[in-house]
C-alpha positions as CSV (number, residue, x, y, z in Angstrom):
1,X,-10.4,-6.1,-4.9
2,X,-8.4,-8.4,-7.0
3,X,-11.0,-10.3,-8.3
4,X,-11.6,-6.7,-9.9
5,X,-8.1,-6.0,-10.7
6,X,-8.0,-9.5,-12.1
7,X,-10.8,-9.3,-14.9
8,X,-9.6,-5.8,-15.9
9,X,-5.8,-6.9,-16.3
10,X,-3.9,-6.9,-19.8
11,X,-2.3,-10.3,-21.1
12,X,0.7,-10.7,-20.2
13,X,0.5,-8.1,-17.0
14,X,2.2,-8.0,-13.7
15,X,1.0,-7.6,-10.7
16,X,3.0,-6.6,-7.1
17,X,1.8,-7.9,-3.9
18,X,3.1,-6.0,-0.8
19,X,1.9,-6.0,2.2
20,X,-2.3,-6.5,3.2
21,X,-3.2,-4.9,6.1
22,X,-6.8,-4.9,6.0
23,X,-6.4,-9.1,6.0
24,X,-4.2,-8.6,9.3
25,X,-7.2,-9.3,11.8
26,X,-9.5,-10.7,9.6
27,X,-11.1,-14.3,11.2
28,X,-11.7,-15.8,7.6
29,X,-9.0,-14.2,4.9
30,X,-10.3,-12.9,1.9
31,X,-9.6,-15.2,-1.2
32,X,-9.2,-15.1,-5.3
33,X,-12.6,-16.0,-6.7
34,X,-11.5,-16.1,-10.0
35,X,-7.8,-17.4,-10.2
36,X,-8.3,-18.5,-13.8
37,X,-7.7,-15.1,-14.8
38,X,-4.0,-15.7,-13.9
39,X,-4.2,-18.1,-16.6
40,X,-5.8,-17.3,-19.4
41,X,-4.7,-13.6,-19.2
42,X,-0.9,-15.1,-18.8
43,X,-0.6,-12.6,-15.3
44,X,2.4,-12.7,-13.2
45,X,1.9,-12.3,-9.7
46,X,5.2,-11.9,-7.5
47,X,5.2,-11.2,-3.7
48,X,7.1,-7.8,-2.7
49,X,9.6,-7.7,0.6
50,X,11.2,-4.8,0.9
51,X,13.8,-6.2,2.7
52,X,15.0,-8.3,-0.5
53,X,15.7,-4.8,-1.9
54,X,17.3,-2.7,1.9
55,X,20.8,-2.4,0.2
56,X,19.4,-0.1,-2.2
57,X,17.7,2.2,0.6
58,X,20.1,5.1,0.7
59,X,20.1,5.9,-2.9
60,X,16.2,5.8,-3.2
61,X,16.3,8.3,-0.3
62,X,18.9,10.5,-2.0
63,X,17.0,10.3,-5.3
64,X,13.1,10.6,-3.8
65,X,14.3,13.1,-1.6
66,X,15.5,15.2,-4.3
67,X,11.9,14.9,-6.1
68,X,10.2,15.3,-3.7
69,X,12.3,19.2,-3.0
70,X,11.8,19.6,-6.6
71,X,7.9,19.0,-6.2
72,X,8.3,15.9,-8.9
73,X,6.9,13.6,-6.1
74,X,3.7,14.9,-4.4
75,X,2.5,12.8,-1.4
76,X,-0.9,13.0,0.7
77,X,-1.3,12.6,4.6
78,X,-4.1,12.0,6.6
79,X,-3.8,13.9,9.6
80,X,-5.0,14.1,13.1
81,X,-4.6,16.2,15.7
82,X,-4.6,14.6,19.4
83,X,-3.7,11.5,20.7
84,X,-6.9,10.9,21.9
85,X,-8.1,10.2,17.8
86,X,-5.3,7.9,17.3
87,X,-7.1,5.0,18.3
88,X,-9.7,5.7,15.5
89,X,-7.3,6.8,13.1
90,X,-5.7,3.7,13.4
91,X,-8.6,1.6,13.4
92,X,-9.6,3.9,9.9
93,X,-6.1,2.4,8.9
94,X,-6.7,-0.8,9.2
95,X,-9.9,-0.8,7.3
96,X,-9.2,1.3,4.6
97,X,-10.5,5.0,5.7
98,X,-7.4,6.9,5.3
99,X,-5.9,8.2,2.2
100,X,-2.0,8.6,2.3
101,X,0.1,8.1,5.0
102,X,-1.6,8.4,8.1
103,X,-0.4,10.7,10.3
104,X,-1.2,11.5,14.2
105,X,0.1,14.7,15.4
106,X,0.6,15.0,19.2
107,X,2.0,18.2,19.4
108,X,2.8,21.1,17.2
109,X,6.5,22.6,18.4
């Protein structure tokens, strides 16, 4: 996928790299075909931790928490019901099936 993202960036773009779970298991890693993109296009590609930024946690969740009451932020779930389909749901995770945060509901209270 960023060979695509790549060829379709502006000059000068940036472009955040956080976290690739569908390389996680993967016996051969999936490379850059065309790196030279980065170059001519004048791209900046960072890496992303989230613990470089962990100090700033509790006022994201006092700010997205408001939003997200307010109905600024909408998010999506992927839901299933049972324990017995989260092994699939995982595996659907780790491949790129779900949409959202995946979610396995055990029980319903």
């Amino acid at each position: 996928m960023l060979d695509a993202v790549l060829l379709n960036m502006r000059n000068h773009g940036r472009i955040l790299a956080c976290g690739m779970i569908t390389q996680y298991n993967q016996d051969k890693l999936e490379g850059v075909h065309n790196p030279f993109c980065l170059i001519t296009k004048r791209v900046r590609m960072e890496g992303f931790v989230v613990f470089d930024y962990w100090h700033l946690y509790p006022q994201f969740l006092e700010t997205t928490t408001k939003s997200i009451k307010k109905g600024k932020i909408v998010y999506v779930e992927d839901i299933v019901e049972g324990l017995e389909n989260a092994p699939p749901a995982l595996i659907g995770l780790l491949i790129g099936k779900n949409v959202g945060k995946q979610v396995v509901v055990v029980a319903r209270e």
